[in-house]
Structures are given as structure tokens and as C-alpha cells.
C-alpha positions, 0 to 999 in steps of 0.5 A: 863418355869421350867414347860416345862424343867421339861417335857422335862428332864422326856421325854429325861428318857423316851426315853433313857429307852426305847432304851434298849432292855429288856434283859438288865434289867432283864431275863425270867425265865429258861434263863441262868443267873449269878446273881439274879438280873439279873432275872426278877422274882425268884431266879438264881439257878443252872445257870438259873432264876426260877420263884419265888413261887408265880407265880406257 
């Protein structure tokens, strides 16, 4: 049914989403970095990801 390959396209996403580990998504704060989306939370500055001001 469109019911079941709708379930199976969602779990096929799933999958391929969690085969990539973490750090390919985004980096933790005082981890060396190039672009701010590359950081997790907060802006990349001088080299590194800083954690935005709401999380002090």
C-alpha cells in the first residue's frame, strides 16, 4: 500500500541519517572550525566555534 512505502522511504532517511557520525553535521563549541555552519551552537570565531550568549 502508498502507506507502507511511505513508511519505508521515512525508515530508508532514518537510516542513512544516522550512518553519519556527528561531526559531520555540526561541531562543539571550542572545536576548531572554518564556517559558522559548521558549529553546532554560536558563531565560529578566531578558528574556533564559541557558544552562542544564551547558553552562558
Amino acid at each position: 500500500t502508498a502507506e507502507d512505502s511511505r513508511g519505508t522511504q521515512l525508515h530508508r532517511a532514518l537510516r542513512k541519517a544516522t550512518k553519519l557520525p556527528v561531526s559531520t553535521r555540526c561541531i562543539t563549541p571550542g572545536t576548531r572550525c572554518k564556517v559558522p555552519s559548521q558549529c553546532c551552537r554560536g558563531p565560529c570565531k578566531n578558528g574556533r566555534c564559541t557558544p552562542s550568549p544564551s547558553e552562558w
